[in-house]
C-alpha positions in Angstrom: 18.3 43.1 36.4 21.3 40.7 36.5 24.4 41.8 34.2 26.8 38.7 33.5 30.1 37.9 32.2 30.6 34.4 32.0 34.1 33.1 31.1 36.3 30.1 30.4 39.9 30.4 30.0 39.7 31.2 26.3 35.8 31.9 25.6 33.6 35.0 26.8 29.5 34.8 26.7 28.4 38.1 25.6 24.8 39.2 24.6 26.3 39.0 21.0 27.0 35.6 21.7 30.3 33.9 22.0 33.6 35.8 21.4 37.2 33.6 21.2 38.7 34.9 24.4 41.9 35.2 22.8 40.7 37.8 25.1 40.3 40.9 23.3 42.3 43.1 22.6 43.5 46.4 23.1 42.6 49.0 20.8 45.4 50.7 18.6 44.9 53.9 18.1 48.0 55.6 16.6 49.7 58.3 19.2 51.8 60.1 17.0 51.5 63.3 18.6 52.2 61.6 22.0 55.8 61.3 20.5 55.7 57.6 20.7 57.1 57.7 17.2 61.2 57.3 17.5 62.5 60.5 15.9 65.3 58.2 14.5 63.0 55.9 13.0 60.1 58.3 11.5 59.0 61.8 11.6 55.9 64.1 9.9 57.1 65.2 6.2 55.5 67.4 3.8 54.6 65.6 0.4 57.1 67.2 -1.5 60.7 66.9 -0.5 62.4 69.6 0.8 65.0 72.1 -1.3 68.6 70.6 -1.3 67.9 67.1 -1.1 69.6 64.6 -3.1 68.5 63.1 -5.1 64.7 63.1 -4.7 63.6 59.5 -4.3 60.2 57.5 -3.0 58.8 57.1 0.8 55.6 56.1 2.1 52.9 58.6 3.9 50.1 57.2 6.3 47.3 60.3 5.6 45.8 61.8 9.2 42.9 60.1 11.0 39.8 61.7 12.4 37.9 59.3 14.7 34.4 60.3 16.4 33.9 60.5 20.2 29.9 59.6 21.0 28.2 59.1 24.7 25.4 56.9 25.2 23.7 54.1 27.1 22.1 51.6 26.2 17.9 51.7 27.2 17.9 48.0 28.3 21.5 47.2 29.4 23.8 47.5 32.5 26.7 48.2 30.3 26.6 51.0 28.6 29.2 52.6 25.7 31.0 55.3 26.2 32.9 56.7 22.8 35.5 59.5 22.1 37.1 61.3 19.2 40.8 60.6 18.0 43.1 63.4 15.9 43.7 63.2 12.5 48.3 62.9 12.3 49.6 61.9 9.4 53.5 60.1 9.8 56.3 59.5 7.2 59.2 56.9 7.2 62.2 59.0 4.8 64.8 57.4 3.9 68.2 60.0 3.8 67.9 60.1 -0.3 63.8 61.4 0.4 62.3 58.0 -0.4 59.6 57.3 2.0 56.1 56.2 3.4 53.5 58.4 4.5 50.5 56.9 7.1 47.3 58.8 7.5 45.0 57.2 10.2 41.6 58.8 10.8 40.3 59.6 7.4 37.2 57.5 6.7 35.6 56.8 3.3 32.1 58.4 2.3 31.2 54.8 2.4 32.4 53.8 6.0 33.8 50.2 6.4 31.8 47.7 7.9 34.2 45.3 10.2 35.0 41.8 9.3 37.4 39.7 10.6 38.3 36.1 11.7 37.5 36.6 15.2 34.0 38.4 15.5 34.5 42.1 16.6 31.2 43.8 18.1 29.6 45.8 15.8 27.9 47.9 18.6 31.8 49.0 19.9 34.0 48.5 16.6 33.1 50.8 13.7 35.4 52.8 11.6 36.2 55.7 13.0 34.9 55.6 16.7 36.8 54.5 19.7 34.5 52.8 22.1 34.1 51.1 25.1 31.5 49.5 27.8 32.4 47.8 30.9 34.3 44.7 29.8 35.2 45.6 26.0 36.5 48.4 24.1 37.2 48.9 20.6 39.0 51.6 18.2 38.3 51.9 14.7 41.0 53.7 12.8 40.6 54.8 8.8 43.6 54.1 7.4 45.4 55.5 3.9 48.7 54.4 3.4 50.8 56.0 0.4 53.5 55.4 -1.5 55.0 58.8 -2.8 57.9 59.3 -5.4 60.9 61.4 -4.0 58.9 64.2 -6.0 55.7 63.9 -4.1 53.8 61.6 -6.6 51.3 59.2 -5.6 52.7 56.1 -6.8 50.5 53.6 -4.8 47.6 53.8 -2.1 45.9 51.3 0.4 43.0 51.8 2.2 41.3 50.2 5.1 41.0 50.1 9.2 42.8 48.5 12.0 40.7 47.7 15.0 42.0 47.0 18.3 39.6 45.2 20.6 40.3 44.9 24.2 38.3 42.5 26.6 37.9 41.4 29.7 35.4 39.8 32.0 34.7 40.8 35.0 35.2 37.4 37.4 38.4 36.7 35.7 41.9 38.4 35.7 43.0 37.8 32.0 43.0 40.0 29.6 42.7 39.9 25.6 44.5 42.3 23.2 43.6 41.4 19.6 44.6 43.4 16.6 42.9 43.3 12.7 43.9 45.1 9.9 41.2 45.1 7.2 42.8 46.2 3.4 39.7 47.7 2.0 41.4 48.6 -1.5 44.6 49.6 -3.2 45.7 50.9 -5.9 48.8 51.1 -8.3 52.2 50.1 -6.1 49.6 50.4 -2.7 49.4 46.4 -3.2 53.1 46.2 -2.3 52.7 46.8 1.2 53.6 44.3 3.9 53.9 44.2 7.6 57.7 43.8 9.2 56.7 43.1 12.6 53.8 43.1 15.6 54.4 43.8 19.4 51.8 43.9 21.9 52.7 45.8 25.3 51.0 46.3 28.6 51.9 48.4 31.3 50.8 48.1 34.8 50.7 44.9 36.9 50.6 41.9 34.0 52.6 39.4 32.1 51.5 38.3 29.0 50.6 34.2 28.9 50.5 32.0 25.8 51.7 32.4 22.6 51.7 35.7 20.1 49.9 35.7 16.7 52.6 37.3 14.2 51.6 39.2 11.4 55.7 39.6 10.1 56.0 38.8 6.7 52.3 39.1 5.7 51.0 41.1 2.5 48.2 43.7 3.4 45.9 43.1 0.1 43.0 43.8 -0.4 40.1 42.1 1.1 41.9 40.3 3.2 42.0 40.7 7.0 44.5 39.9 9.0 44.4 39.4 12.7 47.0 39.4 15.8 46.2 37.8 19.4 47.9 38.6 22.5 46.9 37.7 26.2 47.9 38.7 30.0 47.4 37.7 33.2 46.9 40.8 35.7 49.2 40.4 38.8 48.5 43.1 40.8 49.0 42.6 44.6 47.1 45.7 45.8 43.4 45.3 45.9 43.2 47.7 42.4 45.7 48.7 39.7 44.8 50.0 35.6 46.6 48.6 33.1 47.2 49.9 29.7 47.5 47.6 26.7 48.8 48.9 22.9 50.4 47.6 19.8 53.3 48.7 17.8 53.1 47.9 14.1 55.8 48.4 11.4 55.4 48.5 7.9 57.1 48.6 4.5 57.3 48.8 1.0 60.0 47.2 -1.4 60.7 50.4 -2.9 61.5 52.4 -0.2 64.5 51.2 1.9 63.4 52.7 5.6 60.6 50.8 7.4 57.7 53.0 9.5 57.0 52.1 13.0 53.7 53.5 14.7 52.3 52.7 17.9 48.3 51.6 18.6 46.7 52.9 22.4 44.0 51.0 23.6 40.8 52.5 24.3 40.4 52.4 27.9 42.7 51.3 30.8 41.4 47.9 32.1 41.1 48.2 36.0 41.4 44.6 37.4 40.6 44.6 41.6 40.1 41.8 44.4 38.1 43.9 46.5 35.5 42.1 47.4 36.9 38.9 49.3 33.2 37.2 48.4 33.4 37.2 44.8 36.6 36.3 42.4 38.6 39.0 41.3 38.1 40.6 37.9 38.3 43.6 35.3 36.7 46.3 33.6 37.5 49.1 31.3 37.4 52.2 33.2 36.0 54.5 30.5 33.0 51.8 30.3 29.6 53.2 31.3 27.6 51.2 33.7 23.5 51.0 35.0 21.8 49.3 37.3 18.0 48.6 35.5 15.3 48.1 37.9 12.2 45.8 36.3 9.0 48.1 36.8 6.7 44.7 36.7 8.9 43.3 40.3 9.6 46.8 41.9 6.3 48.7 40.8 6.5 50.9 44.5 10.1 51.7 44.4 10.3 52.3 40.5 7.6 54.8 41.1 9.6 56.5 43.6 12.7 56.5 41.6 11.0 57.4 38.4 9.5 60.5 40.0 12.6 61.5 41.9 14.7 61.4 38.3 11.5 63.0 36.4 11.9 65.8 39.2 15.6 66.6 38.1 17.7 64.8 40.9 20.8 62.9 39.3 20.7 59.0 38.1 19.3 59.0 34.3 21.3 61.3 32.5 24.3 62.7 35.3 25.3 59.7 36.9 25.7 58.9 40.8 28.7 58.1 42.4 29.4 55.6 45.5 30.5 57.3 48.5 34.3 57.7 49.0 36.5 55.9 51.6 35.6 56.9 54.9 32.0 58.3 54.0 28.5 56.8 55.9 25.9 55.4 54.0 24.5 55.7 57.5 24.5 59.6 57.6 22.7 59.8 54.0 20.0 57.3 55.3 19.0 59.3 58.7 18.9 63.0 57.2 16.6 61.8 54.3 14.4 59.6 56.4 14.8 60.8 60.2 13.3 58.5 62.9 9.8 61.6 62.9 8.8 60.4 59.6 6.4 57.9 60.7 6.1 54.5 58.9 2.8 52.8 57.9 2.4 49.1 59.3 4.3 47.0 56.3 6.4 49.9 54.5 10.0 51.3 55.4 11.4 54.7 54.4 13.1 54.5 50.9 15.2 57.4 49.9 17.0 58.6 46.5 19.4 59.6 45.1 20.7 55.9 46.9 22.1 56.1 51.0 25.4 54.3 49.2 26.0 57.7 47.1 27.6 60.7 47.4 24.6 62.8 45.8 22.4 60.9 48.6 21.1 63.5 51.2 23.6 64.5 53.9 26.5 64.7 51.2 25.1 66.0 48.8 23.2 68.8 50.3 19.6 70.4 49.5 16.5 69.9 50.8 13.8 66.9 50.6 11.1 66.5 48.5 8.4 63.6 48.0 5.9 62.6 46.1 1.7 62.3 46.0 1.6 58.3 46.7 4.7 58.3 49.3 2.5 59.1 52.4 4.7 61.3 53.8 2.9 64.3 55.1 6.2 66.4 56.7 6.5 70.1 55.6 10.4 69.3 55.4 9.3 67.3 52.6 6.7 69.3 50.0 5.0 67.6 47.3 6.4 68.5 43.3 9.5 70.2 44.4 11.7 70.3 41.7 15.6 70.8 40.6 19.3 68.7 41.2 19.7 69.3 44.1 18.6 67.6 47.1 16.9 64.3 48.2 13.6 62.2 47.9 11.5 60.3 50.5 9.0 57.8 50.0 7.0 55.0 51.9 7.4 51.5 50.5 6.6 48.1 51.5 9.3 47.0 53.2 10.4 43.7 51.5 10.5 45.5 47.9 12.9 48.4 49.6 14.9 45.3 51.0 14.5 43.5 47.8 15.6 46.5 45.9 18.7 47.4 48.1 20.0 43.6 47.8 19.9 43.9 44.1 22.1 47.3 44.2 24.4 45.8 46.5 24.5 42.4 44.4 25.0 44.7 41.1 28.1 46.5 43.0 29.8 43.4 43.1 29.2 41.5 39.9 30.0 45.0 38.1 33.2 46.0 39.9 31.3 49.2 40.7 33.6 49.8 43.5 34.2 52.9 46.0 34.0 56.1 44.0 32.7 54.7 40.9 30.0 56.2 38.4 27.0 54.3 37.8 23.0 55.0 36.7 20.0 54.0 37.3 17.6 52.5 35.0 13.7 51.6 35.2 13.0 49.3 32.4 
């Protein structure tokens, strides 16, 4: 099964269809306990002021956010998602006088919120609350409650709503995408006040940003409305691999309350970019994105069977992923312990072993004893028929051109996945 990632300088294919590749963007998920919050500029506050202070007067408080972590992958799909849970912190902005802004990210509504925005976000990776990703495109969701508090703890105003950061890729091409949207979802009494003093976008590692930036400064958060920030970079690495790490720093305000609050937005994964293989173009993909290889059982009926029985028999590759050797390790060594020059081959068929030669679960690395199966014609006491557990290795007899057939696709899914040296990966018979 062939996964692709088909891009123009500004435009991504995905199975969802077209995405603007103002490339995507990476996902702001607040850090406050990371201390990327400037103690001078904003720090955690109680709701009511403390003793002494003079007089009491109003500030804004951003509630704490609770955002889901979730594994899965997909049935049909070489990319899979991979999701993780994000802390509940809540941050205030307080001016000297106690007037401030609280922030709570993380709380979502009974009702959820669904995301809608002028660039199309993937509803399969962006949902409130979750931070997502899958090989080329991750996604946080962050509740967020925004208050406006007197200077004697009193809820003056309130806003509610999410801001998704969606990062994307593609994995023949080197830029990147960073796009932020804020959806308002409601507010209440002075919690329509609230307006946005500036956006940055950052990455760290080997990139510069190219084209222009969307800015958000000056605009009212309101609600219904969405509003939407673009940022892009080029990767300029000059080793073979680097990570990158993309984020967003917002800063808020309200017109009653004379301090502004900064917070900072962390994308969801770093976004590897690599020029590894010198036949292909180089590319990126988000490093926390899970990945398969899915084997049609119609074209490979022989070596599905195989694979299929192996997995069923509780050796790695459906649920526990596999992992390409490391540096320095022999596919070579893996292929002769688990099918040694004794086993003899039938006229037509070639030796086919699991877990894969290319892995380090495959069978000199990974240790155990072999096992086969009733159809493999392979009569060798080394190798007993329904042995069972993790560890170890499968042999089976299989016509020769669907092994070869079946080994060119893994190879060809290496490259056109960036599944390089040391990477995790599973198998899949669809």
């Amino acid at each position: 099964m062939k996964h692709e990632n088909k891009a123009t300088e500004y435009m991504v294919e995905t199975r969802a269809g077209r995405l603007n590749f103002a490339i995507a963007t990476v996902i702001g998920l607040l850090t406050l306990a990371s201390g990327l919050l400037g103690p001078a500029q904003s720090s955690t506050a109680a709701e009511k002021p403390s003793e002494g202070q003079a007089p009491a007067q109003e500030r804004i408080v951003i509630d704490p956010s609770q955002i889901e972590d979730q594994k899965g992958l997909s049935a049909r799909a070489q990319s899979g998602q991979s999701t993780e849970p994000i802390k509940a912190e809540t941050t205030c902005s307080k001016d000297p006088d106690g007037a401030s802004i609280c922030v709570t990210l993380g709380e979502q509504e009974e009702s959820g919120l669904k995301p809608h925005a002028a660039l199309p976000l993937p509803k399969n990776l962006c949902k409130s609350g979750v931070r997502s990703s899958d090989r080329t495109n991750g996604c946080v969701g962050v509740p967020l409650t925004i208050k406006h508090h007197s200077g004697k703890g009193a809820v003056l105003g309130t806003l509610t709503g999410t801001a998704y950061v969606y990062q994307y890729s593609a994995t023949n091409q080197t830029r990147i995408g960073n796009q932020l949207t804020l959806v308002t979802s409601k507010t209440s009494g002075t919690g329509n006040q609230f307006s946005i003093v500036g956006n940055t976008p950052k990455c760290s590692g080997s990139c510069s940003r190219t084209g222009a930036l969307t800015s958000l400064a000056g605009k009212a958060l309101k609600a219904g409305k969405t509003l939407s920030a673009e940022s892009y970079y080029n990767w300029t690495g000059k080793s073979a691999r680097t990570n990158q790490n993309l984020s967003w720093n917002l800063t808020i305000k309200h017109p009653r309350v004379a301090q502004v609050l900064p917070f900072n937005y962390a994308g969801a994964s770093p976004v590897r970019c690599d020029r590894e293989y010198k036949s292909i173009s180089a590319g990126c993909i988000m490093t926390k994105g899970q990945v398969a290889i899915g084997y049609d059982r119609a074209s490979h009926p022989n070596f599905a069977k195989h694979v299929t029985d192996a997995q069923k028999s509780g050796l790695p590759g459906k649920s526990t992923a596999l992992k390409r050797l490391k540096p320095g390790q022999s596919s070579a060594k893996n292929r002769s312990k688990a099918c040694p020059s004794r086993l003899k081959r039938p006229s037509g068929y070639s030796c086919d072993e699991y877990p894969f030669a290319s892995t380090q679960q495959g069978a000199y690395y990974g240790g155990g004893t072999g096992r086969t199966f009733s159809q493999c014609k392979i009569s060798d006491k080394a190798y007993p028929v329904g042995a069972k557990g993790g560890k170890g290795y499968s042999a089976c007899m299989i016509p020769q051109k669907e092994n070869s057939a079946a080994g060119s696709e893994l190879s060809k899914f290496f490259k056109e996945s960036r599944v390089l040296t040391g990477d995790s990966f599973f198998v899949q018979i669809l």
